[in-house]
C-alpha positions in Angstrom: 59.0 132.9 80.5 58.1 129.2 78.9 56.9 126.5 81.1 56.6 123.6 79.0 57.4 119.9 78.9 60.0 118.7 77.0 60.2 114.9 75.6 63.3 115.6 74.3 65.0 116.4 77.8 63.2 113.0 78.9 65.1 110.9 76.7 67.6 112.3 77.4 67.4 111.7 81.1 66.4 107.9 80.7 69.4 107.7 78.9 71.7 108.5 81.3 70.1 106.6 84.2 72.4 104.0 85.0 72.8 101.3 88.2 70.2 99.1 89.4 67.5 101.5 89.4 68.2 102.0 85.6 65.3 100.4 84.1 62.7 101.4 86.5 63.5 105.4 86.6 60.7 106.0 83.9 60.0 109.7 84.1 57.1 112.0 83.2 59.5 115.5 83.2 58.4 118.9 83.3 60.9 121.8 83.0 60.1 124.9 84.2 61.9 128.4 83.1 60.4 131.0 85.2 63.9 132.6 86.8 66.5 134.0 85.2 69.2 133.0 87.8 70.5 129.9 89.4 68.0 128.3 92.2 68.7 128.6 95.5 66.0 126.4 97.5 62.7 124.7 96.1 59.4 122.7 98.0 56.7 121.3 97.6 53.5 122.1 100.2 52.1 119.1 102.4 49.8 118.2 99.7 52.4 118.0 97.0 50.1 119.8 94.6 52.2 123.2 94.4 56.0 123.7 94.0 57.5 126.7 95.6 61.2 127.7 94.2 63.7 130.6 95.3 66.5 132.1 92.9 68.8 134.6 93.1 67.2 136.8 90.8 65.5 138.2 93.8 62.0 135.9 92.5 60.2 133.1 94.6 57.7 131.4 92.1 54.8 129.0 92.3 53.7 126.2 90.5 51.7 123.6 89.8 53.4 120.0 90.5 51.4 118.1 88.1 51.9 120.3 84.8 54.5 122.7 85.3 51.9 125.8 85.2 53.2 128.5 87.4 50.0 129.8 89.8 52.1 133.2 90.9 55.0 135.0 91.6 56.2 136.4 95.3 58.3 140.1 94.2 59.7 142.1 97.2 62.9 140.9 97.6 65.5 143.5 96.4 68.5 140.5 97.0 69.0 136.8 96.6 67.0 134.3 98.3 68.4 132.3 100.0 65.5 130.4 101.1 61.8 129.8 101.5 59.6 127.6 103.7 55.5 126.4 103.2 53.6 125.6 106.6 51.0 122.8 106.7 48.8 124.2 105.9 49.4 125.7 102.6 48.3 129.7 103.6 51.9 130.8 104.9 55.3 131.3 103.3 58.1 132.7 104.6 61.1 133.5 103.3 65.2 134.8 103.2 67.1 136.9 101.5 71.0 138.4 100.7 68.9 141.7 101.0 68.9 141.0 104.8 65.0 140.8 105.1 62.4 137.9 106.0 59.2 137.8 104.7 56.0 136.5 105.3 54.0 136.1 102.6 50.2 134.9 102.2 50.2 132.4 99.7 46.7 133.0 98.1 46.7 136.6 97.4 50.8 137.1 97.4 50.6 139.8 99.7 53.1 140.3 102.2 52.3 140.3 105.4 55.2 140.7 107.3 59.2 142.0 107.3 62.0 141.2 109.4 65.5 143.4 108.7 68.4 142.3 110.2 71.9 143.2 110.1 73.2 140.3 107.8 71.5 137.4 105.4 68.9 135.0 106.5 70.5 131.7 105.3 67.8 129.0 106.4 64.1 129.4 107.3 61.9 126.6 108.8 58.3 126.3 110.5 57.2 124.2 113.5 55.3 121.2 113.4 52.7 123.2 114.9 52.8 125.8 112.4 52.8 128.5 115.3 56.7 129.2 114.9 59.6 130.3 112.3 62.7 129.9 112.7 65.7 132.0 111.4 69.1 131.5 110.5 71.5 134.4 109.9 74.8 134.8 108.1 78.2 135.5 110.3 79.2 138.4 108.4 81.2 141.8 108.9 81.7 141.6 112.4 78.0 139.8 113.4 77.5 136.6 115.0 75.3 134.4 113.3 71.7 133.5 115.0 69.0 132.2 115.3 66.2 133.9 116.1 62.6 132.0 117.0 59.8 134.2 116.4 56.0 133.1 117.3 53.4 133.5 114.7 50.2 135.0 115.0 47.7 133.0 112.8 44.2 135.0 113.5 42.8 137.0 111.0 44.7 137.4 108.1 47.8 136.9 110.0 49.5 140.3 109.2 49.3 141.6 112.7 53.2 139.4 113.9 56.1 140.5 116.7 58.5 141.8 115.4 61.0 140.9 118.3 62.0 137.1 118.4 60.3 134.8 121.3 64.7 133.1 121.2 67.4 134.4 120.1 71.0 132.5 120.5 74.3 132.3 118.6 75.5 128.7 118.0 78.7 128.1 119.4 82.0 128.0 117.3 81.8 127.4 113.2 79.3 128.9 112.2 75.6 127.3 111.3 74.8 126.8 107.4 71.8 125.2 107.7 69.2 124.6 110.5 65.6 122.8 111.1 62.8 122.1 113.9 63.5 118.9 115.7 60.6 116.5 115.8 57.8 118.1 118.1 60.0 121.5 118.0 61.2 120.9 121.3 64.6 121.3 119.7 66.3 122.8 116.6 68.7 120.9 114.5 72.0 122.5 112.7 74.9 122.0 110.4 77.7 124.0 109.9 81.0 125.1 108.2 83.3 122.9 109.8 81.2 119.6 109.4 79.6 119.5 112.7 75.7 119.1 113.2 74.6 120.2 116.6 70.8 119.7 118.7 69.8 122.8 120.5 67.0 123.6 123.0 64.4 125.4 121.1 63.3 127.3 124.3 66.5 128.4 125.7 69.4 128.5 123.1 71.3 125.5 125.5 73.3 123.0 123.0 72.3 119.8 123.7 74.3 117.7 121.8 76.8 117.5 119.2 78.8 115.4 116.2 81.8 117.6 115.4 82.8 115.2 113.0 79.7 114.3 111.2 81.2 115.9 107.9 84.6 116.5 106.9 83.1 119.8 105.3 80.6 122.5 105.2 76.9 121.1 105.8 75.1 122.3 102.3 71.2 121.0 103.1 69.4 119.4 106.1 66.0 117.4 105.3 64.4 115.4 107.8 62.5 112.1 107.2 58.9 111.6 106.9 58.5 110.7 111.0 61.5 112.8 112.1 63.4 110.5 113.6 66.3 110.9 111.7 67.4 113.4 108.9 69.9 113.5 106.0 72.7 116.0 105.4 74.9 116.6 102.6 78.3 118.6 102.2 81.1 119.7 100.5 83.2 116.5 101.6 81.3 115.1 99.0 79.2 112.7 101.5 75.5 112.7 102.3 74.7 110.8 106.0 71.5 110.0 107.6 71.5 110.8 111.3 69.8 109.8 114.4 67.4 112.9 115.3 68.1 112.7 119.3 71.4 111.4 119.5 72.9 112.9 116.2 75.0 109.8 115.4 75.3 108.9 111.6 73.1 105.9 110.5 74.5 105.8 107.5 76.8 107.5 104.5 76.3 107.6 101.0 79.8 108.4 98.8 79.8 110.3 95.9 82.8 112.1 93.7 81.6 115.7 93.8 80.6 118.4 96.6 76.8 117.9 97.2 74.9 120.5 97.8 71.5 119.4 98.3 70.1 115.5 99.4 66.3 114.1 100.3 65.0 111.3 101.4 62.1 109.3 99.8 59.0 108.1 101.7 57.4 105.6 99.9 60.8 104.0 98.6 64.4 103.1 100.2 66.3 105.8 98.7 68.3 108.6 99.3 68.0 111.3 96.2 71.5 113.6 96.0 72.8 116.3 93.4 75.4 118.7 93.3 78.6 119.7 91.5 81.6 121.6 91.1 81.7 125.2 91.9 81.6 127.7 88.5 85.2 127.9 89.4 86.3 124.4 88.7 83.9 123.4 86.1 85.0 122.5 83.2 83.0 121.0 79.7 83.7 117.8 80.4 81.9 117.7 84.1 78.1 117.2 82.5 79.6 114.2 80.7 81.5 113.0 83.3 78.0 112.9 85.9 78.9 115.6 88.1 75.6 117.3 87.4 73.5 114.1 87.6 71.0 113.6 90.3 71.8 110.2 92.2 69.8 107.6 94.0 71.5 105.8 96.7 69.8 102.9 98.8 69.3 103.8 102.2 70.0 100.3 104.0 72.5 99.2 101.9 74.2 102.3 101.1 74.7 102.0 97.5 74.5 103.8 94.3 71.3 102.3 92.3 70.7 105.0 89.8 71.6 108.3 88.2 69.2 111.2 86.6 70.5 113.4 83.9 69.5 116.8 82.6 71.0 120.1 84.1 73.9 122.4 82.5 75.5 122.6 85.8 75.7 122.5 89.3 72.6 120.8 91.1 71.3 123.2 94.0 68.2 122.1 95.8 66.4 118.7 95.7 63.0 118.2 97.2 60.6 114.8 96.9 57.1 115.1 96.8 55.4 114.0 99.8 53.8 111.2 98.6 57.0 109.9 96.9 55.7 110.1 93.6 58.2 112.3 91.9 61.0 114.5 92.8 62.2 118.0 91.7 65.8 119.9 91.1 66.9 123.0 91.0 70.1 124.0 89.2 73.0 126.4 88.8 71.4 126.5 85.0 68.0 128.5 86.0 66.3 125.3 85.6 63.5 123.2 87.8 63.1 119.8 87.1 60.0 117.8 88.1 60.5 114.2 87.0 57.5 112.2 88.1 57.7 108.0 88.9 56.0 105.4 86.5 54.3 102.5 88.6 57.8 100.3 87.4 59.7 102.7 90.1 57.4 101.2 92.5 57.8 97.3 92.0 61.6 97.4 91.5 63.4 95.1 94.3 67.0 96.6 93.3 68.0 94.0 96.4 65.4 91.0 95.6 64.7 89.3 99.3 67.3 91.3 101.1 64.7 94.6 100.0 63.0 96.0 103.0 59.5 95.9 103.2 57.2 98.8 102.1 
């Protein structure tokens, strides 16, 4: 394992940064090698100082967002993760796997604390506001409905005494749920599916509240909600990312690319949506890096354009998380790859949009 960083691979990002945003993408990169397979799912804590990623070579590693040194290494899984989740408070991780087991894990010592079995995949994991909740996501698979189960979590001691039966446990209705997140407060949970629909559920009792069958055209790959919650960002296979309104689900706004996306984030101290994604291994071709398809983009988020592109991975983008404080943003590729590019203070002061630029 090498964690290094590579001024080479830097240049070669500002180079292929292109659009308005082209001359103010001036990135400190770190690359970090520690899996051996393609990256599922990676995020950063509250504090943005650590950087948790999830591979399919059964791995979840930790690192340090600043310098690329990794601080640890999760093993237990004997299957892919699918994905992992960090509470507030940075003592928690939880976490899915293709194994059929979730985990919780204590971040500190790396123990685990906790295992869930189930009969098929855990897809999508997510904690309350609160911390005091998981939520799980399982695949539809061989004859099982997928659910979601909402387990409580016990947070005295050292938190390895947890129930192992669910406080909710409901199957969405129809296409099946790809992806899934507390609602603001946790009053409610948010999904996306295969069909293109994203649907708001009662937390509590499993009721569907509302829903936009035709929010997507294709399968929902990621859900991230903003900063305050009130809306969130999906992207999908119909090659379209689109902010929706958290309580009534309607989209806000859409953000066109030319390639299935299968990850998008939203930016809090700038007016940009960050996307990535790319052709499956069975339709890529040599040409596709050159082409952008494995370029991260930036789109503005009022005015719904393209202002810059990120280059660097061998193939198909994954996962995409922003730090917190907007100061840099990671990747995580079908190449093994994660990318932490950090912003120089010119990111900051570019007005892509002069007057018409929203204010900070």
């Amino acid at each position: 394992m090498t964690v290094e960083t590579d001024p080479s691979s830097r240049q070669d990002s500002l180079q292929a940064s292109r659009g308005f945003l082209a001359d103010h993408l001036q990135l400190n990169l770190h690359t970090a090698t520690g899996h051996e397979r393609s990256l599922t799912q990676i995020m950063y804590n509250k504090e943005g100082d650590l950087l948790f990623t999830a591979s399919k070579d059964h791995v979840i590693n930790a690192w340090f967002s600043t310098n690329g040194e990794r601080l640890g290494t999760y093993n237990g899984h004997n299957g892919t993760i699918w994905t992992i989740a960090c509470d507030s408070q940075t003592k928690l991780l939880v976490s899915g796997s293709a194994d059929n087991q979730m985990r919780l894990w204590d971040i500190a010592s790396g123990k685990c604390l906790k295992m869930w079995e189930f009969p098929t995949a855990i897809k999508r994991v997510a904690w309350s506001d609160d911390d005091k909740r998981i939520l799980c996501l399982t695949e539809q698979r061989s004859g099982y409905q997928g659910a979601i189960r909402v387990f409580g979590i016990n947070r005295e001691g050292d938190c390895s005494k947890q129930d192992s039966e669910p406080l909710v446990y409901f199957s969405p209705i129809g296409s099946k749920a790809t992806v899934a997140a507390f609602a603001p407060l946790g009053r409610e949970i948010i999904t996306g599916h295969e069909s293109g629909k994203v649907a708001l559920f009662d937390a509590e009792t499993g009721e569907e509240i509302e829903i936009n069958e035709k929010a997507h055209l294709g399968q929902v790959t990621d859900l991230q909600l903003s900063p305050d919650g009130t809306y969130f960002v999906t992207s999908s296979k119909d090659q379209t990312a689109k902010l929706h309104d958290s309580k009534n689900l309607q989209v806000i706004k859409t953000f066109t690319s030319e390639t299935p996306l299968n990850s998008a984030c939203i930016t809090p101290a700038k007016p940009y949506v960050i996307v990535g994604g790319g052709q499956d291994a069975r339709s890529v071709t040599t040409t596709s890096a050159r082409s952008g398809k494995f370029e991260t983009r930036f789109y503005h988020r009022v005015f719904e354009e393209e202002v810059g592109r990120v280059r660097g991975h061998f193939g198909p983008i994954n996962t995409i998380a922003v730090h917190p404080s907007g100061k840099a943003f990671a990747s995580g590729g079908e190449d093994g790859y994660v990318r932490v590019h950090w912003f120089d203070e010119s990111y900051f002061r570019a007005r892509p949009y002069g007057d018409l630029e929203p204010e900070d």
